[in-house]
LOKOL-413343 format. One record per residue (C-alpha): residue number from 0; residue in one letter; y, z, x. Coordinates in Angstrom, 1 decimal, decimal comma, padded with zeros to 4 digits, always signed. Each point is the difference from the previous one (the first is absolute). Layout:
<sites>
SITE   n res     c2     c3     c1
SITE NUM   a      Y      Z      X
...
</sites>
This chain:
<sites>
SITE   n res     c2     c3     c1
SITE   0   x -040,9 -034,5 -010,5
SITE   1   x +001,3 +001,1 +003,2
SITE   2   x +003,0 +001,4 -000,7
SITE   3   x -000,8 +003,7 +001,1
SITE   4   x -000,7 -001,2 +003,5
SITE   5   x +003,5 -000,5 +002,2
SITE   6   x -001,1 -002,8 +002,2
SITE   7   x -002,2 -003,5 +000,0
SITE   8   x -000,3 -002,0 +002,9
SITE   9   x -002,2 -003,5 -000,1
SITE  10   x -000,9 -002,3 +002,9
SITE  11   x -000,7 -004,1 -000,3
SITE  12   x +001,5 +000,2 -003,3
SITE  13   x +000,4 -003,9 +000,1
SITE  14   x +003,0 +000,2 -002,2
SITE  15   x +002,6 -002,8 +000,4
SITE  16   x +004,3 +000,1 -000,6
SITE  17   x -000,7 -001,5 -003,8
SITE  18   x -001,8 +003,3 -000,7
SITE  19   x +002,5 +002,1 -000,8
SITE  20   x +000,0 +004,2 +000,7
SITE  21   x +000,0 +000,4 -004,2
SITE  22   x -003,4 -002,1 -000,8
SITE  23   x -001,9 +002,2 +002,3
SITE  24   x -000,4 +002,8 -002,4
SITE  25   x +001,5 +003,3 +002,6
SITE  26   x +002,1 +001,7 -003,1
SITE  27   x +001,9 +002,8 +001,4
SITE  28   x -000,2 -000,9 +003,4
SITE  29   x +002,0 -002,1 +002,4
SITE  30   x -001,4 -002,7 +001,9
SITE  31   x +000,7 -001,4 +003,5
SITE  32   x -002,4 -002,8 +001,4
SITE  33   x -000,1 -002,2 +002,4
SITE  34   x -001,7 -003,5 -000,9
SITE  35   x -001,9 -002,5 +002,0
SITE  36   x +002,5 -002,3 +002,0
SITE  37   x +000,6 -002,3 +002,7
SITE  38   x +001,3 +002,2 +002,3
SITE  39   x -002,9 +002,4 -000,1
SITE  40   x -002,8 -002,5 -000,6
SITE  41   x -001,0 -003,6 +000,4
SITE  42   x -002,2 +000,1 -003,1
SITE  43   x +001,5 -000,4 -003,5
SITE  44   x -002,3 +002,3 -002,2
SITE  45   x -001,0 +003,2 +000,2
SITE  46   x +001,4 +002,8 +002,3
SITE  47   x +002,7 +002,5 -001,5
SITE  48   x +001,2 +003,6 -000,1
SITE  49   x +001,2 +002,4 -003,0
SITE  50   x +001,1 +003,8 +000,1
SITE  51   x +000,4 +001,2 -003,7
SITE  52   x +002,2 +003,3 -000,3
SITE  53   x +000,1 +002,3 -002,7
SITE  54   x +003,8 -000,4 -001,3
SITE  55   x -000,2 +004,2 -000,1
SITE  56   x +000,5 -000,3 +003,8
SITE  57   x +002,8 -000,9 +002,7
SITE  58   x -000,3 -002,6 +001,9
SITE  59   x +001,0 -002,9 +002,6
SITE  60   x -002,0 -003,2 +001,5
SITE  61   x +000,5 -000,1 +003,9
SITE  62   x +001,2 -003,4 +001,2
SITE  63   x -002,0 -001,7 +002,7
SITE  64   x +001,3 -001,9 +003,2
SITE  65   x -003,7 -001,9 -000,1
SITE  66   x -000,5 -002,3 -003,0
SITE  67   x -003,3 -001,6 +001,2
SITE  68   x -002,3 +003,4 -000,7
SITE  69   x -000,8 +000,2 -003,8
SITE  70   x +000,8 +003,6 -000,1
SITE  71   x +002,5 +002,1 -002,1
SITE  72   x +001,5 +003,6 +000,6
SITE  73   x +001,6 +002,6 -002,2
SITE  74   x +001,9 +003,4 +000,4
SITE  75   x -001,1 +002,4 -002,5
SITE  76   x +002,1 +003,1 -001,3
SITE  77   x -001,1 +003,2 -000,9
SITE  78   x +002,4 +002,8 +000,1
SITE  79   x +001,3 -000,1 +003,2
SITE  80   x -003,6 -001,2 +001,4
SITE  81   x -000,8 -003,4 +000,8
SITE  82   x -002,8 -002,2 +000,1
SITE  83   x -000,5 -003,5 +001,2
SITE  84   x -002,3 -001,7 -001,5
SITE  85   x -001,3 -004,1 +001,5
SITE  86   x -002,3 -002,8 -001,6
SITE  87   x -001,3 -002,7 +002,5
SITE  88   x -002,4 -002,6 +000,0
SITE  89   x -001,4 -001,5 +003,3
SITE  90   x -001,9 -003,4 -001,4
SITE  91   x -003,4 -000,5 +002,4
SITE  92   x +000,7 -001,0 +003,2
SITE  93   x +003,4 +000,7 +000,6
SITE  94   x +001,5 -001,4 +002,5
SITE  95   x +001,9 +002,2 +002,9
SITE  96   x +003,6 -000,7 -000,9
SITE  97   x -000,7 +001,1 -003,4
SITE  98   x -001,6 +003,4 +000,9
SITE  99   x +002,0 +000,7 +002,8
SITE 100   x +002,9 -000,7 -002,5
SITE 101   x -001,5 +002,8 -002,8
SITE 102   x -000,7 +002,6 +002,6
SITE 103   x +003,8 -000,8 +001,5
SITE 104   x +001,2 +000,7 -003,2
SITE 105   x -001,6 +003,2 -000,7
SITE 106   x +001,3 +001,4 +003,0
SITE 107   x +003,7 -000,8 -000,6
SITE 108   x -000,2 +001,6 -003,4
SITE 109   x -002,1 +003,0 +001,2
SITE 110   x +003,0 +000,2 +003,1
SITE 111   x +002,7 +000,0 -002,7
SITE 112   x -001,3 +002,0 -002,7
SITE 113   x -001,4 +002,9 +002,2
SITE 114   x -001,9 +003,4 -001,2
SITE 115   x -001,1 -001,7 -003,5
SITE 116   x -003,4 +000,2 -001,4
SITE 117   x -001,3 -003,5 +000,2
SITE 118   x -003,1 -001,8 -002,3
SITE 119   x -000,7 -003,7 +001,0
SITE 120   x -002,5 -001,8 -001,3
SITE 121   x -001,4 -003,6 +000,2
SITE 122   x -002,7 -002,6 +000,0
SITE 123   x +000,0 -000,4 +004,1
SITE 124   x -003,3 -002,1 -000,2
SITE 125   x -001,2 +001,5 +003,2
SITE 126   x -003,7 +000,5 -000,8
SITE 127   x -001,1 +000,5 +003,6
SITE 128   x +001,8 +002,9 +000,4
SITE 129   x -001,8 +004,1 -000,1
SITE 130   x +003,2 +002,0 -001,5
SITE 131   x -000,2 +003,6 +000,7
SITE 132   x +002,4 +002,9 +000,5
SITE 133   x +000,1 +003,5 +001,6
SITE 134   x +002,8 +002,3 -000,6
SITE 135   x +001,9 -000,8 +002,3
SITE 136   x +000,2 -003,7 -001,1
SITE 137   x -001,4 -003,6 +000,5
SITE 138   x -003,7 -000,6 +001,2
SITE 139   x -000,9 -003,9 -000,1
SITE 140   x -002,9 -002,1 +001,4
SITE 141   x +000,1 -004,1 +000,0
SITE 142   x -000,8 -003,2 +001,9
SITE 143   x +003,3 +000,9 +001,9
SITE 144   x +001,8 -003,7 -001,2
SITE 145   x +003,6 -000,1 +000,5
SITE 146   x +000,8 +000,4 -004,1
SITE 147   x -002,3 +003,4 -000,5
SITE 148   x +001,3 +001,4 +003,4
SITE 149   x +003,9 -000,5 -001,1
SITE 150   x -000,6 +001,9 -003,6
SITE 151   x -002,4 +002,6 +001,9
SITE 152   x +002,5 +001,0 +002,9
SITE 153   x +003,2 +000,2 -001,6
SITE 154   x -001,3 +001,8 -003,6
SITE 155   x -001,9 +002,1 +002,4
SITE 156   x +003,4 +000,3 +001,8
SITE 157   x +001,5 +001,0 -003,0
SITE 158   x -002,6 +002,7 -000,4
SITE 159   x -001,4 -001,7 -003,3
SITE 160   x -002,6 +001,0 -001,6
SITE 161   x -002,1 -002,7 -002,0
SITE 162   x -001,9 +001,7 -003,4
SITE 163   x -002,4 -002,6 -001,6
SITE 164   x -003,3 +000,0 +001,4
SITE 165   x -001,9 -001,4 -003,6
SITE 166   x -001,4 -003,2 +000,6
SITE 167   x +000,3 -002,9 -001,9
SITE 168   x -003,0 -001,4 -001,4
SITE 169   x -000,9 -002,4 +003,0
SITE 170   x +000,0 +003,2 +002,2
SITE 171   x +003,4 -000,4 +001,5
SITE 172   x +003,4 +001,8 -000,3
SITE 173   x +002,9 -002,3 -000,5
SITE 174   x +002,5 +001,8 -002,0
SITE 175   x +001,6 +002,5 +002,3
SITE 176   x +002,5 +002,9 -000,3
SITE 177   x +002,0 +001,7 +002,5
SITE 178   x +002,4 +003,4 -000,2
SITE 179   x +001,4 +001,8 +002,5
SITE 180   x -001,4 +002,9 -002,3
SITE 181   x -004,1 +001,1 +000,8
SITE 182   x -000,1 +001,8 -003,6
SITE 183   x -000,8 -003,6 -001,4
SITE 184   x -003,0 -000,4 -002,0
SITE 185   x -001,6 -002,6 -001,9
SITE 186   x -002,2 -001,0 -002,2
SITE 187   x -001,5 -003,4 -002,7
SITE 188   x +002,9 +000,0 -002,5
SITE 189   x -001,7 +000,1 -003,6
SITE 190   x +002,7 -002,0 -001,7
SITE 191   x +001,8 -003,6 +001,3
SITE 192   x +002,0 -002,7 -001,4
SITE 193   x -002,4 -002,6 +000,8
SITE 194   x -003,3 -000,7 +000,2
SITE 195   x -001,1 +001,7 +003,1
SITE 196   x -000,7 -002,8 +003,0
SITE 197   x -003,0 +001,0 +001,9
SITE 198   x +001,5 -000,4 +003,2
SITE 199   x +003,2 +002,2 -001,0
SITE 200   x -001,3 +003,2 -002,1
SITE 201   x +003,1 +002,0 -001,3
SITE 202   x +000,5 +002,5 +001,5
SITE 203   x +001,1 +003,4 -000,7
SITE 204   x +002,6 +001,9 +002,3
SITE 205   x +001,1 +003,8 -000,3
SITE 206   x +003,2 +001,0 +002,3
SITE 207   x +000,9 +003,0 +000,3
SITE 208   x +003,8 +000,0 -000,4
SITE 209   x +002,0 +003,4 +000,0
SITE 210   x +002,7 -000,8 -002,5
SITE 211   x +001,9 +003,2 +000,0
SITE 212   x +003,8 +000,0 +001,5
SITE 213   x -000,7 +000,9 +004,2
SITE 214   x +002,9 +001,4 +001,2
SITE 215   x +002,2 -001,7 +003,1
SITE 216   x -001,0 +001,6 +002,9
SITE 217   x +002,2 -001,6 +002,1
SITE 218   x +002,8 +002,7 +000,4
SITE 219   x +002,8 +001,5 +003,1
SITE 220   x -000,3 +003,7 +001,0
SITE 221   x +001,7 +002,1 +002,2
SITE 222   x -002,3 +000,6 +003,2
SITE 223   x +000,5 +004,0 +001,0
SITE 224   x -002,8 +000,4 +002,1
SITE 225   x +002,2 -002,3 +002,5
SITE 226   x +003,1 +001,2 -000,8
SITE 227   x +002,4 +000,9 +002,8
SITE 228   x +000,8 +003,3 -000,5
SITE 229   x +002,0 +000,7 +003,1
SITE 230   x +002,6 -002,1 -001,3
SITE 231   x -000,2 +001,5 -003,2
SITE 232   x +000,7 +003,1 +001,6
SITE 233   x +002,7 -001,3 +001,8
SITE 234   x +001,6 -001,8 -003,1
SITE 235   x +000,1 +003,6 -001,7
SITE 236   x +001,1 +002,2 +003,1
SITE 237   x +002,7 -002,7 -000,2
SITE 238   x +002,0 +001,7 -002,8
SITE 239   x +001,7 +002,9 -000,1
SITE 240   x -001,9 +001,5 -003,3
SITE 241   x +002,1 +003,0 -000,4
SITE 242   x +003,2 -001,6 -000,1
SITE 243   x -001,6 -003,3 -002,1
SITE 244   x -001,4 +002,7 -002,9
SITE 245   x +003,6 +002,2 -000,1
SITE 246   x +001,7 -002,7 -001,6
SITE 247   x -002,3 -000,2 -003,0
SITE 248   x -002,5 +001,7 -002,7
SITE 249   x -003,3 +001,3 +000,2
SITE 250   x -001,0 -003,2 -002,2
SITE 251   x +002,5 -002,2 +002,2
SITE 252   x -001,7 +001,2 +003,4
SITE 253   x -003,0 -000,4 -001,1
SITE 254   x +001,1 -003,7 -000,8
SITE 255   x +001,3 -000,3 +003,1
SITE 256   x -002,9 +000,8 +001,9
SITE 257   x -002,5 -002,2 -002,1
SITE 258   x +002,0 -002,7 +001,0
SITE 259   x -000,2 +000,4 +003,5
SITE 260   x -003,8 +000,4 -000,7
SITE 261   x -000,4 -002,7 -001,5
SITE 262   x +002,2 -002,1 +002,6
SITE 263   x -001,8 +001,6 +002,9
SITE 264   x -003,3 -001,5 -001,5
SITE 265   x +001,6 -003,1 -000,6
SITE 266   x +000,7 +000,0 +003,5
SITE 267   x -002,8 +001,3 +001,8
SITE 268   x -003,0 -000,6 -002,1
SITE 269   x -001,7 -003,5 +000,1
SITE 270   x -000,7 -002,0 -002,9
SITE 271   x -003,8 -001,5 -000,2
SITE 272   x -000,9 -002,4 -002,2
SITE 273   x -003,7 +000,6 -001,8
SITE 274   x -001,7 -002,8 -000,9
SITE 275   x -003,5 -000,3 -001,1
SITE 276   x -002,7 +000,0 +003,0
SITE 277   x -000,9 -003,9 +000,6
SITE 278   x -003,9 +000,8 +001,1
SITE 279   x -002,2 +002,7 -001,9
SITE 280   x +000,1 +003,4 +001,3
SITE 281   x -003,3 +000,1 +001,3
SITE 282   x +001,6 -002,7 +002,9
SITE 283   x -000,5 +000,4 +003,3
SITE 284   x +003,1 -000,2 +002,6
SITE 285   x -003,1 -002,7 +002,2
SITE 286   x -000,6 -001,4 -003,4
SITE 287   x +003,7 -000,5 -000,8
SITE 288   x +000,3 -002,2 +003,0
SITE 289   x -002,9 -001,7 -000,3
SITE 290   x +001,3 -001,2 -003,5
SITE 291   x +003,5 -001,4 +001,5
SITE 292   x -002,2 -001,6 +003,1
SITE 293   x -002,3 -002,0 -002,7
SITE 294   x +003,4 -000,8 -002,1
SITE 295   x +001,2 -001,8 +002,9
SITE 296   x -002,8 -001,2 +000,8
SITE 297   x -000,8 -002,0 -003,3
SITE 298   x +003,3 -001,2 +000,3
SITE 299   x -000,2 -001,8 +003,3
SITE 300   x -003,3 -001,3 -001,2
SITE 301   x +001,5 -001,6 -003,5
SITE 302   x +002,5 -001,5 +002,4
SITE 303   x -002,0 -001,2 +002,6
SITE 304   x -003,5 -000,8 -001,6
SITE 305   x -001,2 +000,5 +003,6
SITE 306   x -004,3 +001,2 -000,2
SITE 307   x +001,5 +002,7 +002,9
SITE 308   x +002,5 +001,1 -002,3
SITE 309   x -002,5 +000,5 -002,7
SITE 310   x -002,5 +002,0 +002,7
SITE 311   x +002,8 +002,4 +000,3
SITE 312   x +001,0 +000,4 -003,3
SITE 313   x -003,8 +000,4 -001,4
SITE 314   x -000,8 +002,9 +002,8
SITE 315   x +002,9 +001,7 -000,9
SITE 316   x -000,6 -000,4 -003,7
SITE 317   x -003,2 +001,5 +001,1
SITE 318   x +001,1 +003,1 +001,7
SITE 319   x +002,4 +000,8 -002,9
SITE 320   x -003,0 +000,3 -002,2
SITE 321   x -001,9 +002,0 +002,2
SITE 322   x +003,1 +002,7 +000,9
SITE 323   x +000,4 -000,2 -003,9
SITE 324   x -003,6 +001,0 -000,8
SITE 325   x +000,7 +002,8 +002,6
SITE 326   x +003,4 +001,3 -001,2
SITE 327   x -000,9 -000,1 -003,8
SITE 328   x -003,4 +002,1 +000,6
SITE 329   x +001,6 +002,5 +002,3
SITE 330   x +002,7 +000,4 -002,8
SITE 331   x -002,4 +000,7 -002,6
SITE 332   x -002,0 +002,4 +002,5
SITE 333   x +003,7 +001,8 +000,7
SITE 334   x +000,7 +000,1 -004,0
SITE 335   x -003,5 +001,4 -001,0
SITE 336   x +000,4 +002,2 +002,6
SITE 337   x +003,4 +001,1 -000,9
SITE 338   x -001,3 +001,2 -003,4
SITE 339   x -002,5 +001,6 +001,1
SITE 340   x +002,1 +002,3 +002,3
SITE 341   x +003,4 -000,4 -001,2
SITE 342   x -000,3 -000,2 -003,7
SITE 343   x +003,4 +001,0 -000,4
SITE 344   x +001,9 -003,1 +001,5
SITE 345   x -002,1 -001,8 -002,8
SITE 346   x +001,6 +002,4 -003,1
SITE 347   x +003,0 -000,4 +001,4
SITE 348   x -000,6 -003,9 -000,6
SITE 349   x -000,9 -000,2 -003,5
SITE 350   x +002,8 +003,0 -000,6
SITE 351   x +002,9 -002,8 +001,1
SITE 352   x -002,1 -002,7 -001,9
SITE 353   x +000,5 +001,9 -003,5
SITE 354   x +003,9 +000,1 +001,0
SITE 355   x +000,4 -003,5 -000,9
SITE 356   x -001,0 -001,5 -003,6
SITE 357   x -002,5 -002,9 +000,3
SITE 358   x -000,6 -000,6 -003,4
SITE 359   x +000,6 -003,6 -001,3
SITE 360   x +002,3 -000,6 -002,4
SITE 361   x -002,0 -001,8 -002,4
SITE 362   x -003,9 +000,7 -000,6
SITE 363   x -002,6 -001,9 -001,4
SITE 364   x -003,2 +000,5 -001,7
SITE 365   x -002,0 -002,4 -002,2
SITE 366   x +003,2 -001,0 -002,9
SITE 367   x +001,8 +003,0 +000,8
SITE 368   x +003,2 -000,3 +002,2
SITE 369   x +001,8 +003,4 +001,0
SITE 370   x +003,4 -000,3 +001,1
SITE 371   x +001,2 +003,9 -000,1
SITE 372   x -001,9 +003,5 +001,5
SITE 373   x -000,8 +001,1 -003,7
SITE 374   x -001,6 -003,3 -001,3
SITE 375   x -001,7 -000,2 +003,9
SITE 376   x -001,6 +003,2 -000,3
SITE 377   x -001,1 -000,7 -003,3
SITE 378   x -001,6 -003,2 +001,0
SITE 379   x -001,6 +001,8 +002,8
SITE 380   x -001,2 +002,8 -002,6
SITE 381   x -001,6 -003,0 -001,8
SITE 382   x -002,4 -001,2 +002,6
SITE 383   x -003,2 +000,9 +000,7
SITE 384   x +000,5 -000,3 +004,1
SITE 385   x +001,3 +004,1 +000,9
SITE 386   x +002,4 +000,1 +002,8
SITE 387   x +000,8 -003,7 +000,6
SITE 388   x +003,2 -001,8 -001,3
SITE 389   x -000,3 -003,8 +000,7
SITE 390   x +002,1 -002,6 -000,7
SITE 391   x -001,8 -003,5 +000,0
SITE 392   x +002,0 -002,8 +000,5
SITE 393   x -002,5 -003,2 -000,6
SITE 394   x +000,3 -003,3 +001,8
SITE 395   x -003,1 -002,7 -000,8
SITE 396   x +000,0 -003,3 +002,1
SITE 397   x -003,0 -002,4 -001,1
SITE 398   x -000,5 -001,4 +003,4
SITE 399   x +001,2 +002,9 +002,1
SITE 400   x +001,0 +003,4 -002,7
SITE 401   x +001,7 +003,1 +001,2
SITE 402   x +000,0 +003,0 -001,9
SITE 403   x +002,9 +002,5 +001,3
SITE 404   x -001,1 +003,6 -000,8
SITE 405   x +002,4 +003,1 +000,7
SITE 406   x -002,1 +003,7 -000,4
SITE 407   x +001,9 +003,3 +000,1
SITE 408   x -002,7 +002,1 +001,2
SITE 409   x +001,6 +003,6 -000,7
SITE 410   x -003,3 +002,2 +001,7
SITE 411   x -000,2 -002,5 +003,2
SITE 412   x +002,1 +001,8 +002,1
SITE 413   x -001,9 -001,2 +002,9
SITE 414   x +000,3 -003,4 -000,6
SITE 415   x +003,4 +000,5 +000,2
SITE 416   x +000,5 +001,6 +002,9
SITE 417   x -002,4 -003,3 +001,4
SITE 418   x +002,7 -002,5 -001,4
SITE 419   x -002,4 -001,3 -003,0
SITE 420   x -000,2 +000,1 -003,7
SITE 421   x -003,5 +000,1 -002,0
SITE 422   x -001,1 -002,9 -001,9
SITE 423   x -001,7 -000,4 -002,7
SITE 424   x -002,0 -003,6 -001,0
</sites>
């Protein structure tokens, strides 16, 4: 039945170690779960995890340090893009430990498996909490109790983003999901394994996950604007040319002489290293600063747990989302302007963009599957959508249900430039 969908994840499951991963019914997928227990609860029903993954895709479970958190993670593959994908469940009333445990967890595996997309979702049971986001990140309101401040200031640290805002039918919002992506949407899946509970509608997740090959931009160069050309000077007014190219051929000299070149370069030319900006370009130098002073900050507080500590991390948590607000609108202001007055640096953009193929290497639309340029453009001839290629890759969870969507949007040139892809529902 759900087959065409790549992953299924399920909170309080209630299964038990006699139910084994073949009675469930998941053909073509593979399972990982994690059971009620001792270690992670004191009550014997009830309680469980499962992530179902399509067997059409790579991937591996991440191993835990914690084993009192009902929670699983895995590492999914696409291409050379990666996406981490967690199931938790937080029964009522969790106690500290248990949450401080969860949210410790997250970030060691968000530390070690840095610059992936990120999707988890769970039944947190925190109805008192107003979820809301901005786009810059987090925005939450609560009763301020030790369990909802933990998840709120280090997911907010994280710069989170939580996307379900449908009630459940008593008017509250249990079921929460959290990406480091703000291009999450969701919506009341129309299709689930079970009989939906009233308190847990299933919900319906679309990510958008660019699955074509992104190049390593992490590269060395030779740095000639601080080169020392005095000492290459001196290097070459060091030989006596005349006498060096007498003793060979035009082709030999010539030889010669690229070889000192190349070894005066060697010499005199620093090597950089490039690696991909670590804040987005629209970040201020102030802003920059202010990010490192709140890093630092959170971490004396998670060591300390001192209310001072937390007054100090929380202002400057603050300020970064203020000099954010600033910095991103003064961007866009600087960009509109730019094309506006300078419409040249923007051709110049999309000229380098069509330089570099994008194009999947399998597409997909309703049964057909393309896996070569002539049967793609024939598949593309065959829809009804003009100018869009998209390649849907489905994933349904009946509790929490993401469907991944990839669109080649060949017209959207400024979208581009802006970093985003169109998507389509």
């Amino acid at each position: 039945m759900f087959n065409f969908y790549d992953v299924i994840i399920l909170t309080e499951t209630w299964l038990t170690p006699d139910i084994s991963d073949s009675e469930l019914g998941f053909h073509g997928f593979q399972v990982i779960r994690l059971d009620r227990n001792p270690n992670n609860s004191s009550f014997l029903r009830g309680g469980g995890v499962l992530i179902a993954i399509n067997n059409s895709i790579k991937y591996h479970p991440i191993t835990l340090s914690t084993s009192n958190v009902e929670q699983i993670f895995a590492l999914l593959s696409f291409n050379s893009n990666y996406l981490l994908v967690g199931g938790v469940y937080l029964p009522p009333h969790s106690p500290l430990p248990v949450v401080e445990s969860h949210v410790a967890s997250v970030e060691q595996i968000i530390s070690s498996y840095k610059s992936v997309s990120v999707i988890l979702c769970g039944d947190y049971n925190l109805p008192n909490v107003t979820w809301s986001s901005d786009e810059l990140g987090l925005i939450a309101t609560s009763d301020h109790n030790m369990v909802t401040t933990s998840i709120i200031d280090s997911f907010s640290y994280l710069n989170f983003f939580q996307h379900n805002f449908l009630p459940n039918s008593h008017g509250s919002i249990l079921d929460l999901i959290f990406s480091n992506s703000n291009k999450v949407t969701s919506s009341t899946a129309t299709e689930s394994l079970v009989i939906p509970d009233p308190y847990h509608p299933p919900l319906h997740i679309i990510f958008p996950f660019q699955s074509d090959n992104v190049a390593d931009n992490t590269h060395t160069y030779k740095d000639f604007k601080n080169a020392n050309y005095s000492g290459i000077s001196q290097f070459f007014n060091s030989f006596n040319w005349e006498s060096t190219f007498s003793q060979y051929s035009i082709d030999g000299a010539a030889s010669i002489f690229n070889e000192a070149l190349l070894h005066s370069i060697e010499l005199f030319v620093p090597t950089k290293i490039y690696k991909l900006p670590k804040f987005p370009l629209w970040t201020s130098p102030t802003l920059k600063n202010l990010i490192l002073k709140k890093k630092r900050a959170h971490a004396v507080f998670k060591r300390t747990k001192l209310p001072c500590d937390y007054l100090a991390f929380s202002e400057l948590r603050a300020k970064c989302k203020h000099t954010s607000k600033i910095d991103y609108q003064s961007y866009i202001r600087h960009t509109e302007y730019s094309l506006t007055h300078n419409p040249s640096s923007f051709w110049k953009y999309t000229k380098n963009l069509s330089k570099h193929n994008t194009l999947p290497s399998t597409l997909r639309w309703d049964t057909t599957t393309a896996d070569n340029p002539r049967d793609s453009a024939n598949c593309y001839l065959s829809t009804s959508i003009p100018c869009i290629i998209p390649l849907f890759l489905h994933l349904l969870i009946p509790l929490q249900i993401i469907d991944i969507r990839t669109n080649f949007l060949l017209i959207a040139s400024l979208l581009l430039m802006m970093g985003n892809l169109h998507l389509t529902p």
